[in-house]
C-alpha positions as CSV (number, residue, x, y, z in Angstrom):
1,X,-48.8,-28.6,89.8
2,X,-51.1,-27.9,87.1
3,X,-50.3,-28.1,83.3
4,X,-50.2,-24.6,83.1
5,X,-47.7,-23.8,85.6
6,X,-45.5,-26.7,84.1
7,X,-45.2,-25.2,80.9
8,X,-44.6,-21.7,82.7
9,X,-41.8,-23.3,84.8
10,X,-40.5,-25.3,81.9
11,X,-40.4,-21.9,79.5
12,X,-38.4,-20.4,82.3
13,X,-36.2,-22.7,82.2
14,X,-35.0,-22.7,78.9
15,X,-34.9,-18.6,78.8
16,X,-32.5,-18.5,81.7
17,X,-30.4,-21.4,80.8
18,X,-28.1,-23.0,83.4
19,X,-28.8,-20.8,86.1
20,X,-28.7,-22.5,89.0
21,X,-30.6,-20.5,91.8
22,X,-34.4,-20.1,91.8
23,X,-34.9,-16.4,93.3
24,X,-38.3,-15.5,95.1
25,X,-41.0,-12.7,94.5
26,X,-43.7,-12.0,95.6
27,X,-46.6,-13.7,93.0
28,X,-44.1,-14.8,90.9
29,X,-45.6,-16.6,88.7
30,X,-49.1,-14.4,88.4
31,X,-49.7,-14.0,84.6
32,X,-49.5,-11.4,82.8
33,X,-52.6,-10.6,81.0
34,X,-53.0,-11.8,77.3
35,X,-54.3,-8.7,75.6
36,X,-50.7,-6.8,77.0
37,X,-48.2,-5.0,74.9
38,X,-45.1,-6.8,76.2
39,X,-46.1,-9.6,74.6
40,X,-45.7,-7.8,71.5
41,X,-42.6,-6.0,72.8
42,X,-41.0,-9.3,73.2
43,X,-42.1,-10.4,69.9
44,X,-40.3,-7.4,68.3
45,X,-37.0,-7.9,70.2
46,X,-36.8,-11.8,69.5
47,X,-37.5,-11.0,65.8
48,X,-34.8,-8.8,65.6
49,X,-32.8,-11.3,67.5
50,X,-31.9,-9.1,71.0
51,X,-33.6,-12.0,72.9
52,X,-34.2,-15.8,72.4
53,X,-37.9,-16.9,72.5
54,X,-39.5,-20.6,72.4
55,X,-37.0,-23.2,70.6
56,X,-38.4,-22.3,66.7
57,X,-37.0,-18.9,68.0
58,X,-40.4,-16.9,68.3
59,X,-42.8,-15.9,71.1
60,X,-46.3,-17.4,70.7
61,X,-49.3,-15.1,71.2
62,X,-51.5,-18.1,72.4
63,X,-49.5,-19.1,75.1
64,X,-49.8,-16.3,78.0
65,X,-46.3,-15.8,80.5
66,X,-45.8,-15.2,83.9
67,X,-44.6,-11.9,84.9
68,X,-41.6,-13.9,86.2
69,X,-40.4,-15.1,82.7
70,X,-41.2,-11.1,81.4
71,X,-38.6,-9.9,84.4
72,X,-36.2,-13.0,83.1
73,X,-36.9,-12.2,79.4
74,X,-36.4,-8.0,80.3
75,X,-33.1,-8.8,82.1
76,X,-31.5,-10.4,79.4
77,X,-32.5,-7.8,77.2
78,X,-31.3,-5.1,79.2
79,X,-27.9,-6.9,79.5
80,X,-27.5,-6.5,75.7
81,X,-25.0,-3.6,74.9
82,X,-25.3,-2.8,70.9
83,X,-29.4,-2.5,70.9
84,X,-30.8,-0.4,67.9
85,X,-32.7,2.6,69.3
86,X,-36.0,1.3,68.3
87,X,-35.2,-1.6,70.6
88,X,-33.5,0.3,73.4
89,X,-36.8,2.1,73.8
90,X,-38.6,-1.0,74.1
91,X,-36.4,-2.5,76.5
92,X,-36.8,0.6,78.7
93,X,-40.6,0.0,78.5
94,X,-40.3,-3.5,79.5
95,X,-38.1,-2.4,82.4
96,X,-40.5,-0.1,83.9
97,X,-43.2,-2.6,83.9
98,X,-41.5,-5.0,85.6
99,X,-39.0,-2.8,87.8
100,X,-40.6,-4.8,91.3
101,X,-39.6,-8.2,89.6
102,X,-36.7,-6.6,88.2
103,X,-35.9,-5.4,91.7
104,X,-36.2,-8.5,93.5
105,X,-35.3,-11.3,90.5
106,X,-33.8,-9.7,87.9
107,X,-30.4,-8.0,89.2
108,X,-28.0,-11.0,89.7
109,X,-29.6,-11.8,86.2
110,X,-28.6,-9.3,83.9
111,X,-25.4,-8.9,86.0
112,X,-24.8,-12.7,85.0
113,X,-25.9,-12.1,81.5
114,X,-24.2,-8.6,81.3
115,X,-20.5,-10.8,81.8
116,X,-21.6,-13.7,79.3
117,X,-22.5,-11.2,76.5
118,X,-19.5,-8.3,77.0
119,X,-17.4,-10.3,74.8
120,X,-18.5,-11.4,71.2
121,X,-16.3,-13.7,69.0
122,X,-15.9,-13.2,65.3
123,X,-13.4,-13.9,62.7
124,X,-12.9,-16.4,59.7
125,X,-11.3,-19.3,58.1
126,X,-10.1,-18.8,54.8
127,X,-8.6,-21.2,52.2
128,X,-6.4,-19.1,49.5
129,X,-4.5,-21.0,46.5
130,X,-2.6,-18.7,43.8
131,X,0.3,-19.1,41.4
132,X,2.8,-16.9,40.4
133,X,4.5,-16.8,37.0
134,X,7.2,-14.4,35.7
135,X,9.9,-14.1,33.6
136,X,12.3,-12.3,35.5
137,X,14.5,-15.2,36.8
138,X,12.2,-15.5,39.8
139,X,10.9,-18.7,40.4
140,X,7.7,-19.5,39.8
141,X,5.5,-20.3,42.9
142,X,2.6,-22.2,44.2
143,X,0.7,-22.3,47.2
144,X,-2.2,-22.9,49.4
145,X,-2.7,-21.8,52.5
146,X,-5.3,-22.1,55.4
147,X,-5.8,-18.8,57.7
148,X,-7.6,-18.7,61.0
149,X,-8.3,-15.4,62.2
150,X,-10.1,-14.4,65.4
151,X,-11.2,-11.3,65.9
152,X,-12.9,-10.8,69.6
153,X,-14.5,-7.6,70.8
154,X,-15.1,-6.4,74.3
155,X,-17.5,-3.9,76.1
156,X,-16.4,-1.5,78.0
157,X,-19.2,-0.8,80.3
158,X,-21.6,1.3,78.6
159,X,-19.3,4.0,77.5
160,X,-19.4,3.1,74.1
161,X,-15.7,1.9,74.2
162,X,-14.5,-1.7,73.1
163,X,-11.4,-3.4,73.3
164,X,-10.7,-5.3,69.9
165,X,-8.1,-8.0,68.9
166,X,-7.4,-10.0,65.8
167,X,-5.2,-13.3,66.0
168,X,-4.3,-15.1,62.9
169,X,-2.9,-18.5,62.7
170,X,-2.1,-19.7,59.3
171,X,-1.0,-22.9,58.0
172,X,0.8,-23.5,54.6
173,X,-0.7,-26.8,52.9
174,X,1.9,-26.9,50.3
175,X,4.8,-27.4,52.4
176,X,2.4,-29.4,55.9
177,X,3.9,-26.2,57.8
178,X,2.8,-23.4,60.2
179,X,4.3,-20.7,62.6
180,X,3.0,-23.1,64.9
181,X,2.2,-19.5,67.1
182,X,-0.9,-17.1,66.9
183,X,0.0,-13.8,65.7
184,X,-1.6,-11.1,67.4
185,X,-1.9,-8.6,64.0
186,X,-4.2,-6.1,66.2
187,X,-4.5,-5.2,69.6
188,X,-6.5,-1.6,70.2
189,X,-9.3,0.4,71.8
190,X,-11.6,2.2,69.9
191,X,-14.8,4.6,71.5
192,X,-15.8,8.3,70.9
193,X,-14.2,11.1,73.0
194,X,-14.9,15.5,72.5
195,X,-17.3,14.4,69.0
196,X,-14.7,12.2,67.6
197,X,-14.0,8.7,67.3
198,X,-10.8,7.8,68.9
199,X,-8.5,4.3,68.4
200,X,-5.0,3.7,70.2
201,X,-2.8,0.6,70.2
202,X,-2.0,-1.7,67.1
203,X,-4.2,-0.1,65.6
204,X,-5.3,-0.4,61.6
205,X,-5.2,2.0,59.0
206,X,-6.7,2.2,55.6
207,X,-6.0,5.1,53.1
208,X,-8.6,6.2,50.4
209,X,-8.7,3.3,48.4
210,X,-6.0,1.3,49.9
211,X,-3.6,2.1,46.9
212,X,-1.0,4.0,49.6
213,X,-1.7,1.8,52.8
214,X,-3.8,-1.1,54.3
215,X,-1.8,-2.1,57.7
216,X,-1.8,-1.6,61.0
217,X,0.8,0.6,63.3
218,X,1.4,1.4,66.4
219,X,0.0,4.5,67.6
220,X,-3.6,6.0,67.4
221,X,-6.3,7.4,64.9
222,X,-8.9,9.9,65.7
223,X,-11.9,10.5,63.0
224,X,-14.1,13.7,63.2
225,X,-17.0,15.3,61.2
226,X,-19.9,14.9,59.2
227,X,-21.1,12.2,57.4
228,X,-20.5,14.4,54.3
229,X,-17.3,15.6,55.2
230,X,-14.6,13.7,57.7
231,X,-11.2,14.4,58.7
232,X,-9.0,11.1,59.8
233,X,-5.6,11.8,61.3
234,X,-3.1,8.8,62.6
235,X,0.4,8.7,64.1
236,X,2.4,5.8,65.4
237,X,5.0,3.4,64.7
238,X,5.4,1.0,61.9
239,X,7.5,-1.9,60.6
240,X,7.4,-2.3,57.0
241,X,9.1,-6.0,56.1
242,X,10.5,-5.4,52.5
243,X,10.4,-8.4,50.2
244,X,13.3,-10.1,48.1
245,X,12.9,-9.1,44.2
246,X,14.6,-9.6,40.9
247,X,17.1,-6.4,42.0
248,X,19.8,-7.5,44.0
249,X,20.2,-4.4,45.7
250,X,17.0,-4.9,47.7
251,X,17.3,-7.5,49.9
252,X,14.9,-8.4,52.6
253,X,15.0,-6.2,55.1
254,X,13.0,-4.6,58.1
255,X,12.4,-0.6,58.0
256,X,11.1,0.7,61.3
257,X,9.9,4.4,61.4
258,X,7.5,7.1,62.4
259,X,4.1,6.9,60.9
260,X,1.8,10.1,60.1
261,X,-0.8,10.8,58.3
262,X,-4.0,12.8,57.4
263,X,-6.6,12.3,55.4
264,X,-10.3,14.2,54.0
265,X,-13.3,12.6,52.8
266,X,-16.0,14.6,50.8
267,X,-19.1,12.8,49.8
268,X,-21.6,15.4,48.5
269,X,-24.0,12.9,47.7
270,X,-24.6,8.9,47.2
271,X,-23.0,8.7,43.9
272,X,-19.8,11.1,44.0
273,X,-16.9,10.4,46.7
274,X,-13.7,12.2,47.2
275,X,-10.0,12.0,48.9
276,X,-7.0,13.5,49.3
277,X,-4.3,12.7,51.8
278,X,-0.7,13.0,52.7
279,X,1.4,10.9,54.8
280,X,4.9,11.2,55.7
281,X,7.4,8.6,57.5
282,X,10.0,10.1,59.4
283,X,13.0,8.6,61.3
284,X,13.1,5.1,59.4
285,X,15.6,2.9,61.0
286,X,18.0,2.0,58.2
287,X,21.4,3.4,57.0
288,X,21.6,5.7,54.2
289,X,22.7,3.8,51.6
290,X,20.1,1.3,52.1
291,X,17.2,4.1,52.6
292,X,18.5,5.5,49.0
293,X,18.0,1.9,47.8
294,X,14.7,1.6,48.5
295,X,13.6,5.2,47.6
296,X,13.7,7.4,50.2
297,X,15.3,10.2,51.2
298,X,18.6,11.0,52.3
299,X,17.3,12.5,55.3
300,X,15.7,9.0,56.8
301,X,12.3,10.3,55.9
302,X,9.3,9.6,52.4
303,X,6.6,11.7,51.9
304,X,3.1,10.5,50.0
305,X,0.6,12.6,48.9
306,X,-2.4,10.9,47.1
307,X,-6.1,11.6,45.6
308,X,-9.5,9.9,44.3
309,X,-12.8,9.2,44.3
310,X,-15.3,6.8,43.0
311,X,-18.8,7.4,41.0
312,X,-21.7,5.3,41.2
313,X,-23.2,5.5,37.3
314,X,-26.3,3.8,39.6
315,X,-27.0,1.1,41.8
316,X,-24.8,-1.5,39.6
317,X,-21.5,-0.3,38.0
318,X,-19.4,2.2,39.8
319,X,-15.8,3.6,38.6
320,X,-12.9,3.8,41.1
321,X,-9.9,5.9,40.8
322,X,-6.6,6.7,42.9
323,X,-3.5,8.2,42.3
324,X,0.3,8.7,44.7
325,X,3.4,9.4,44.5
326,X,6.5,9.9,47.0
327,X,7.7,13.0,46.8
328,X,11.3,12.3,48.3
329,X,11.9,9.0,46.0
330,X,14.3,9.8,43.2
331,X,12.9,7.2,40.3
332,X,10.0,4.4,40.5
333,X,8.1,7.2,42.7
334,X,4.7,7.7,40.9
335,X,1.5,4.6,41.8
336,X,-2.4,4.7,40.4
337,X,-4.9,2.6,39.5
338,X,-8.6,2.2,37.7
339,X,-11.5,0.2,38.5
340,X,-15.0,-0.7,37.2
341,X,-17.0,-2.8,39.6
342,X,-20.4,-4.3,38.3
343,X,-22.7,-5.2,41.1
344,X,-21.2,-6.4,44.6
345,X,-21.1,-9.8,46.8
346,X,-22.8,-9.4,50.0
347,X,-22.3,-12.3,52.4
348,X,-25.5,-12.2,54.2
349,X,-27.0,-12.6,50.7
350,X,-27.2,-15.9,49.6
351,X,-26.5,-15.9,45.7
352,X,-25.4,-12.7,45.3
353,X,-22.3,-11.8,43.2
354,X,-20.2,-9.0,41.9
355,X,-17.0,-8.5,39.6
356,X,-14.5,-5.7,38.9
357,X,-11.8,-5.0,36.0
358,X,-8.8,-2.2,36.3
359,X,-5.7,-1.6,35.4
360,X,-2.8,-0.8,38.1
361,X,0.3,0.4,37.8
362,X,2.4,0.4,41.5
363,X,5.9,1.6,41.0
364,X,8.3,0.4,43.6
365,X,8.7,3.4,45.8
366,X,5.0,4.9,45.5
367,X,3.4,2.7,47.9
368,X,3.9,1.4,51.5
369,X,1.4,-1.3,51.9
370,X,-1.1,-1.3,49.1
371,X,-4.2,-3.4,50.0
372,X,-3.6,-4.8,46.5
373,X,-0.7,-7.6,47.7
374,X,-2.8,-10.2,47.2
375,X,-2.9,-10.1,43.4
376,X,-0.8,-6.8,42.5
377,X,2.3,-5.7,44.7
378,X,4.1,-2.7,44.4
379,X,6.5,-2.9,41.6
380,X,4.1,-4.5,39.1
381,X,1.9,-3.2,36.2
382,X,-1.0,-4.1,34.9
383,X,-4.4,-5.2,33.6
384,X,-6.6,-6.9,36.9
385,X,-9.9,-8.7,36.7
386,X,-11.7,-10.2,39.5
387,X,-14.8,-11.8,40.6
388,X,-16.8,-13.0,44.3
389,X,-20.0,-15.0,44.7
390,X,-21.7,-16.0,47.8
391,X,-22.7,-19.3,47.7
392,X,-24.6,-19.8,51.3
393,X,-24.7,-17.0,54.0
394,X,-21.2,-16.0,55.4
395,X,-19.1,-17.8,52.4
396,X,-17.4,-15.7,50.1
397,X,-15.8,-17.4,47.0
398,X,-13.5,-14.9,45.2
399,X,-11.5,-15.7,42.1
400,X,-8.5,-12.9,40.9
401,X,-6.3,-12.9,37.6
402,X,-3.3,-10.2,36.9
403,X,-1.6,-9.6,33.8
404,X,1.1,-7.2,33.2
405,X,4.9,-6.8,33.9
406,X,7.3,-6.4,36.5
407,X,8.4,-2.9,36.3
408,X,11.8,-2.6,37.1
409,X,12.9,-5.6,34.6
410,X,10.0,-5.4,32.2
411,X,9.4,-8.7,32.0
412,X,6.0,-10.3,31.7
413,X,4.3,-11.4,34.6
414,X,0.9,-13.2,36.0
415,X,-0.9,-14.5,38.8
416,X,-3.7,-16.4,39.5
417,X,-5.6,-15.6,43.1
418,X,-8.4,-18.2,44.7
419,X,-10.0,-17.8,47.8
420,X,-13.0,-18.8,49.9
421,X,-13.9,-17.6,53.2
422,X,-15.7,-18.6,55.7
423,X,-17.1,-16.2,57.9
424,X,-18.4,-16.5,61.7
């Protein structure tokens, strides 16, 4: 065997990986003529990472292939399901080139690579430390905690449907304990259907600005319209687990009801955004007494309306702005908040960095599950400054500070936030 075919069998190798079975062709291994474009074609795709190339990860123009390896290199292309159009076009190319080798090589291939690739793995680990202080006869608290969250996705053939999950274990380093089970937080399909964008299952949900909701619930979303203007209904079932506080008449509790809601987004341009929204929550699974407790209505049912928007002054400092209130709660019913954010942490931008500082005021009945929790729950007031920096690609490190009150005592309150993610 001569060096050259050595290297060409050794090359083909290492792109199909530990595939067992050698398939026959006709002239497999005749080469496929320097000056061609799919050499360039599968330069493009292995720069834009679709396909692996040689191990520093790039095809070399002085080394010519076989049209084997081009039918092994197409094939695993081909079996890719999220390609950018610029490289779906050039994959198509390829495929017509080699459709013979395709034909006779390449079909139990891409099969095979179609099943390895229809499931991609992401999530994080994340390290959080914060401390609570107040003065409202609650005791003071600190913790650290270590979350594991996977989130896989699945491909559902080529319809443009996936299958998504996330699964959170976390561990409490304070105390050495854990739920010592996975929590499944999200289990729902998501893929276009009649122009729209369709999700159904435990599914999440995120209003405006997160000020009224940032959970999941049972049920389904669809999304339809222009990137100017979109309409985004939901409907489903939610729990809502309601925390202990300084009044003794709350008590912790779980409050099961009906979820709806709809929602418009208006972006006339890149620097103005606008929302409005209303949700309502119908049948809730408590008694009256305990529903008037907690600020709802006599008639088992709340109803949220909320608006906002954000402006960018330009490519660094944009202001943030959101306002709700429950229209069946009798006090503590109103919620809003402010925000200026200065530049913005990007984690697949090593050393870049951003901070924001607001003021929030969350009344105990204006808000179901504000994405705030972290540093400002409902029932608190006040003045919120944080900051994130990435230190290497896919870590965020995010620091948090709140100063204010707890509304319904008026007593002063802080807490510091810390976390670092890792991302994968």
């Amino acid at each position: 065997m001569t060096k050259k075919m050595l290297t060409s069998t050794i090359t083909a190798a290492l792109i199909v990986g530990a595939a067992s079975t050698t398939f026959a062709a006709s002239n497999p291994f005749s080469d496929v003529p320097a000056d061609s474009w799919a050499y360039d074609a599968v330069t493009t795709l292995a720069n834009d990472g679709v396909i692996d190339g040689f191990p520093d990860g790039t095809y070399q123009g002085n080394k010519t292939m076989t049209r084997y390896e081009m039918a092994q290199i197409t094939a695993r292309a081909m079996a890719k399901t999220d390609l950018e159009k610029a490289d779906k076009a050039l994959v198509d190319k390829l495929a017509a080139e080699f459709a013979e080798e395709l034909d006779n090589l390449g079909v139990r291939v891409a099969d095979l690579e179609k099943k390895s690739d229809n499931v991609k793995f992401g999530g994080e680990l994340r390290y959080r430390y914060y401390d609570i202080n107040t003065d409202s006869g609650i005791a003071d608290t600190t913790k650290n905690k270590i979350l594991f969250r996977l989130q896989p996705k699945a491909y559902i053939g080529n319809s443009g449907w996936t299958a998504n999950a996330r699964l959170d274990y976390e561990m409490d380093l304070s105390t050495d304990s854990n739920s010592n089970n996975v929590v499944v937080d999200r289990a729902y399909i998501e893929g276009p259907l009649f122009g729209a964008t369709v999700t159904a299952g435990r599914t999440p949900v995120f209003t405006a600005q997160g000020l009224l909701f940032d959970d999941r619930i049972s049920g389904g979303t669809v999304t339809f319209g222009s990137d100017e203007f979109k309409t985004s209904l939901a409907a489903g079932r939610y729990n809502k687990k309601h925390e202990k506080s300084s009044d003794p008449d709350k008590t912790s509790r779980d409050i099961t009801t009906e979820y709806y809601g709809i929602q418009f987004d208006y972006m006339p341009n890149d620097k103005l955004a606008f929302n409005t929204g209303y949700t309502a929550l119908t049948g809730l699974d408590a008694s009256k007494a305990d529903l008037e407790k907690i600020g709802y209505g006599k008639d088992n049912s709340a109803n949220f309306w909320y608006a906002g928007g954000s402006y960018a002054f330009d490519k660094n400092i944009k202001f943030v702005g959101e306002y709700a209130q429950n229209t069946k709660a009798k006090t503590e019913d109103k919620a809003w908040t402010t925000e200026l954010q200065y530049k913005g942490a990007d984690i697949s931008d090593t050393g870049s960095w951003g901070m924001y500082a607001g003021y929030r005021n969350i009344e105990a009945f204006a808000s179901i599950a504000p994405t705030y929790d972290d540093i400002i729950g409902a029932d608190f007031k006040g003045a919120v400054v944080g900051t994130s920096y990435v230190p290497a690609e896919n870590i965020l490190a995010t620091i948090q500070y709140f100063d204010g009150k707890e509304i319904h005592t008026n007593k002063d309150a802080s807490k510091f936030f810390a976390n670092v993610d890792f991302f994968f």
